[in-house]
N, C-alpha and C positions, 0 to 999 in steps of 0.2 A: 242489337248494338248496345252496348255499354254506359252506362252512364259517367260523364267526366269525373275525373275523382277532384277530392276538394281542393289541391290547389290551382286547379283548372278554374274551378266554381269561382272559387275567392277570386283568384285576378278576375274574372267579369265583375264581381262587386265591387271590387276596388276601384275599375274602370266604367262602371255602369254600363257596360257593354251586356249584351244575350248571348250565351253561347250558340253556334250553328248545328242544329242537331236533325234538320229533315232535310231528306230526300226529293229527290222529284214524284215521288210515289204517295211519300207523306203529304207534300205541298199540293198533289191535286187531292187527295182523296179529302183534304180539308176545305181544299174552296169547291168537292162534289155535297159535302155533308153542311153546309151553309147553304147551299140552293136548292138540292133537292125537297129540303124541308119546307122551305118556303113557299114555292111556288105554288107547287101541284094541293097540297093540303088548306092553304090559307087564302091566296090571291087568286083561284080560279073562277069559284063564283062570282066575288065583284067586280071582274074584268067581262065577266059573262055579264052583266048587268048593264056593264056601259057600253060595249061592244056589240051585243043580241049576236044576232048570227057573223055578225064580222070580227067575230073573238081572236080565229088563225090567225087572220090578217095583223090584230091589234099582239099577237104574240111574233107574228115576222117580224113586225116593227121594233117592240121589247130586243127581240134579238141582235137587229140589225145596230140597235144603239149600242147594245152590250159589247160586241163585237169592236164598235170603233175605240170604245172604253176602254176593253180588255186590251186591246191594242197598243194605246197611248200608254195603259198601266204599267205592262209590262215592257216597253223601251223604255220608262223612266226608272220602275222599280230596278231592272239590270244597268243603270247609270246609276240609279243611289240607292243601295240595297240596303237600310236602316229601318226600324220601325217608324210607324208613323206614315205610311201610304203616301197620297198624298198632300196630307198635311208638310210633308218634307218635300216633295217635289213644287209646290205651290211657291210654298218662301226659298229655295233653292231659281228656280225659275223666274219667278214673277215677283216676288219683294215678301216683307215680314207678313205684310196687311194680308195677302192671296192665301197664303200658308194656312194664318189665322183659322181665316172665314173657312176654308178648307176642311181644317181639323173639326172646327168647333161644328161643322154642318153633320160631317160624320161623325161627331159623338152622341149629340144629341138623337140624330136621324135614328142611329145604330143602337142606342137605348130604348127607343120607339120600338124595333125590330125585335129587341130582347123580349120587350115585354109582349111582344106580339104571341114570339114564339114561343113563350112561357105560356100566355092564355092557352095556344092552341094546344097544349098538351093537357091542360088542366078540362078545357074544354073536351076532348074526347076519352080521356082518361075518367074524371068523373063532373060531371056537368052540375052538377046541383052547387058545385064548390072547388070551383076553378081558380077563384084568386087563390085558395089557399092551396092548391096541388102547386100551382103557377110557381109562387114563393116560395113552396117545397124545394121543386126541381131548379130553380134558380140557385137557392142554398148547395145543392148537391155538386150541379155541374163548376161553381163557383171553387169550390175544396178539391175537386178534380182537375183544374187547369193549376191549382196552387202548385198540386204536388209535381206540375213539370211538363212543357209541353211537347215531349216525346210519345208522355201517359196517353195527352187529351189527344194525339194523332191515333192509337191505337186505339181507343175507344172509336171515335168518329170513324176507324177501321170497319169493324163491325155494325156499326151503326149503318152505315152506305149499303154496306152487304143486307141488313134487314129490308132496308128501305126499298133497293133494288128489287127483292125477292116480292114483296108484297104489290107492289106496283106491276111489274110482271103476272102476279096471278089477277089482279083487277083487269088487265086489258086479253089475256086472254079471255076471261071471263063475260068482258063485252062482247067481242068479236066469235067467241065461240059457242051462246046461246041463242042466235036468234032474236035477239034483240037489237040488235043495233040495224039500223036503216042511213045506207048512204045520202038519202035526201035530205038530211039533218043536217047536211054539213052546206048545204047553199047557201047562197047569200039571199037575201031577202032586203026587203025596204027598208028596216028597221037599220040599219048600214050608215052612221054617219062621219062623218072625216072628225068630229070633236068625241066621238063616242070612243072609236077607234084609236086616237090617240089616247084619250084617257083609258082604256083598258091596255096598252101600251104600258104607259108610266105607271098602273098599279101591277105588273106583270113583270117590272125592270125588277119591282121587289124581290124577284124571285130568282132576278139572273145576278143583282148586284155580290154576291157570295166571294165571287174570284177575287172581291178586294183583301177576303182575309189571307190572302197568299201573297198581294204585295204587302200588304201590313207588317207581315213574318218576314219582310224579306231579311231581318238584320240575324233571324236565326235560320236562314235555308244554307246550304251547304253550296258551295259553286252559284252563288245567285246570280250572274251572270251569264249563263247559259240555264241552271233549273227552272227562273220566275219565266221567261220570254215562252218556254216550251209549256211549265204547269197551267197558266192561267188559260190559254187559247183549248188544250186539250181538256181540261176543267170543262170549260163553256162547251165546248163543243158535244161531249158523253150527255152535257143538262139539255140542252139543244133539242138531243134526238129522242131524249125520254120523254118531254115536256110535249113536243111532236107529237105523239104518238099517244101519250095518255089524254092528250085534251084532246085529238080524232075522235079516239074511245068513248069518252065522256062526251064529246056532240053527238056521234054515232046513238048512243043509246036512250041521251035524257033530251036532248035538242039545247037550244040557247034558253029558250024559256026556264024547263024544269032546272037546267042547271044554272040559271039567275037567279032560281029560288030556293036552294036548300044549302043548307048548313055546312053540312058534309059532303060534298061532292061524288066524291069515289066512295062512300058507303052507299050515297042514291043509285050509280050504276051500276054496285053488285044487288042489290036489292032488284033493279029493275033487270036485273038480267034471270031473276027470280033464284039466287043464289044466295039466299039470307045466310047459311050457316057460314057466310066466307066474313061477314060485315065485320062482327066480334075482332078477326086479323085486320080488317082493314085498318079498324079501329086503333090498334097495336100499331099496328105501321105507322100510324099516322103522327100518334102521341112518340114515338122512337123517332122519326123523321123530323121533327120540331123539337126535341132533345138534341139530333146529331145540328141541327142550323142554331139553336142558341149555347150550343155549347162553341162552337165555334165562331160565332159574332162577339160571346163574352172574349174570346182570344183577341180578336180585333178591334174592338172598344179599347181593353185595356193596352193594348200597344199602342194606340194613338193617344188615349194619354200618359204616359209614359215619353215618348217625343216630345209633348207638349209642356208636359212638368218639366223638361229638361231644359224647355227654354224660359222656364219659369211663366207660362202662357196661364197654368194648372201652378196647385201646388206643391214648392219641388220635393215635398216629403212625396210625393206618389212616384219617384223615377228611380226610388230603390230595386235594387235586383237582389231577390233571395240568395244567401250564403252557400247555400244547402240545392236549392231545386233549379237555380239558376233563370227565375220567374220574375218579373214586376210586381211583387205581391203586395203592397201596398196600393196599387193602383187596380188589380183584380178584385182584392176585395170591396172597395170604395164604388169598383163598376157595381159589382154584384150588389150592395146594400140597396144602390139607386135604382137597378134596374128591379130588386125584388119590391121595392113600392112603389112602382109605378106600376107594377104587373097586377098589384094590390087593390090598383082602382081603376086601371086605364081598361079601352074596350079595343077588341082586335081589330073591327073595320078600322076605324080612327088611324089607331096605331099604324096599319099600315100604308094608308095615304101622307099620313103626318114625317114615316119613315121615307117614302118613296120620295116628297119633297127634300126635303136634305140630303140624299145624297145623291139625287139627280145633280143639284148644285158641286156637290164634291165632285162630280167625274166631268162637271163643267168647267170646273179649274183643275182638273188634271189633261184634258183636252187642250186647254189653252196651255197650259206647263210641255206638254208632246208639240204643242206647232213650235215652239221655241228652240227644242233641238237642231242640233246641224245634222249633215250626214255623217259626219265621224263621232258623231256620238247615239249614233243608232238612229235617226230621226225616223218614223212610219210616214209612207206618202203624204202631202198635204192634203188630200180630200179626207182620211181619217180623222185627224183632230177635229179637220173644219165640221163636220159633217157629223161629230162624237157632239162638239159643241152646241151645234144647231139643236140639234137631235134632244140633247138633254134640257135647254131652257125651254122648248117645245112641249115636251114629255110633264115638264115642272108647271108649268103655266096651264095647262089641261083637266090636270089632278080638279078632285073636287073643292069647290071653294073653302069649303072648311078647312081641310088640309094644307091651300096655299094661304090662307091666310095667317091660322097657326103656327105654321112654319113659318112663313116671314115674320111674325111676329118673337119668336124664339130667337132667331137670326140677328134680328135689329138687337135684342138685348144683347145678346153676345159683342155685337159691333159696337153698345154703350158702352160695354166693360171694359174693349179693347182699348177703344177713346178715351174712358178716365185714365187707363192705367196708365196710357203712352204719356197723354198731357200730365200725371203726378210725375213719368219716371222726367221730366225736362224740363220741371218748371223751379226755374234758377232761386238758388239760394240766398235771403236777405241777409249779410253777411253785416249791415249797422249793429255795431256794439249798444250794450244800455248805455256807456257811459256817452256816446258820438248823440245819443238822443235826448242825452240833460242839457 
């Protein structure tokens, strides 16, 4: 496909509008390259941690939430197909204050993620000097989505394709040494309904991805029929990989060992006694957390970008490049923030501190989907209700550091929004000097 020539570009700068440049092809393969990365490489062991042998269980759940999300996402994003997720569906729905709290949950949440997914490359790629790989590849992918995100679909093209291939030879790899023992996969005592749910809500991290496909919605092409079909088939491809590689990974190391190590999928090619495959895993692993922060930086910067627009953010970030037809003022400003936190932040943190925020965001997009009617797409009422439940559940579970952090971040955000409203209404003293001699 063709890149739009410049007076196409120019009227979207003129109009701050995104031109429509993907596919349904594009739009899944972007919310596959946002989860794949996440889950399986980063969120497996500390879900293993608080779940012990009820880990599946604690990823049916994960799923089952995702599912009513994806749900809600996509009938709202094909009723408002604009950037901004649901930070536009919130104040569309529910009033300015939902919107707000919406946005502001997933930006912050979503910068937590960046930098998650930046450690974890920095971390398997060279370990002695991770913040500074982290910061690297944040700078890199950053200049990559500038230059236009037609680019940053065909990279995250390829990226899926690595990802899949190397995941693929890790589960054969369990299942076809001799190493893996179906008894590993029982439930045990160690089983408890708070363990379960908190391995849950740090395992949503991994499914949460499909958001960058309603984010995009104001550049997918036909988004009323592309977003409803990309995000469900998105989830569903993560679904059955996640399945199956965390089988794998009980099959061979049990809950225990895979509680305790670093790298997950390099422990079961190791333990399958396949050391010369670890080095790829390795690869994989650091490309798979490339493909999810290069495409959470796309979602970040689109939600503020909606945000600048309502002057929420500042409205210098809601520019749209002349030339690449990108928010590059607000790309860049993600990327500086997200490469210093990557600078100093640590991946567990990160992504409890993530999982909190945007559990809350798909808790106001849950409540934005019961608000529909049926002629405006509405999804059964047990979805939203049940999206809803499901995520303040999921958010209240998390480990106490995470939820308190996060509320904490949340509250300030809801000060900012309080001073700004009481400065934008508080009436003007119109007494002259002279009315006061």
């Amino acid at each position: 496909m063709t890149e739009p020539d410049s007076t196409e570009v120019a009227g979207h700068e003129t109009s701050g509008r995104l031109p429509r440049r993907l596919g349904l092809a594009d739009a899944v393969v972007i919310g596959l390259g946002a989860m794949l990365g996440a889950g399986i490489f980063a969120a497996l062991a500390p879900a293993a941690r608080a779940a012990g042998s009820g880990l599946l269980i604690g990823l049916a759940v994960a799923a089952a939430v995702a599912y009513c999300n994806a749900t809600s996402s996509a009938r709202l994003a094909a009723r408002y197909p604009a950037s901004g997720g649901t930070y536009v569906y919130g104040r569309e729905r529910l009033g300015e204050w939902w919107g707000y709290l919406a946005g502001w949950a997933f930006v912050v949440g979503k910068t937590a993620s960046c930098a998650a997914m930046a450690l974890t490359v920095g971390t398997y790629v060279w370990p002695r000097h991770a913040h500074a790989v982290a910061v690297a590849a944040v700078g890199v992918l950053t200049a990559i989505n500038y230059v236009g995100v037609r680019k940053s679909a065909w990279v995250t093209r390829g990226i899926v394709a690595v990802v899949l291939t190397v995941l693929d030879a890790v589960v054969v790899a369990a299942f076809g040494s001799g190493a893996a023992d179906a008894a590993r996969l029982e439930l045990g005592s160690d089983v408890t309904v708070a363990g379960v749910l908190q391995a849950a809500g740090l395992l949503f991290f991994a499914f949460a991805g499909y958001a960058r496909i309603a984010t995009l919605g104001e550049e997918v092409r036909d988004p009323a029929r592309t977003i409803p079909r990309a995000i469900p088939l998105a989830l569903a491809i993560t679904l059955v990989v996640y399945a199956i590689v965390a089988v794998a990974a009980l099959a061979v190391l049990g809950p225990g060992r895979l509680a305790a190590t670093v790298a997950p999928l390099s422990g079961v090619v190791q333990a399958a006694g396949m050391d010369w495959l670890e080095p790829v895993v390795r690869t994989g692993a650091a490309v798979a957390a490339l493909g999810s922060l290069l495409a959470l930086v796309l979602g970040v910067s689109r939600t503020t970008l909606a945000m600048a627009r309502d002057r929420h953010l500042l409205h210098r970030l809601a520019a749209v490049h002349p030339r690449f037809g990108v928010p590059h003022r607000a790309e860049l400003t993600v990327g500086v923030i997200v490469a210093a936190v990557a600078a100093v932040a640590d991946v567990r943190a990160a992504i409890g501190f993530s999982s909190f925020g945007v559990l809350l965001y798909y808790a106001v997009a849950n409540a934005s989907a019961y608000t529909l009617t049926p002629a405006e797409g509405r999804p059964p009422r047990a979805v939203p209700v049940l999206g809803l439940i499901g995520c303040l559940a999921l958010a209240f579970t998390l480990p106490l550091s995470s939820v308190t952090s996060g509320a904490a971040v949340l509250a300030a955000g809801a000060a900012v929004y309080g001073i700004r409203q009481r400065g934008a209404h508080r009436p003007v003293n119109h007494t002259s000097d002279a009315g006061k001699e």
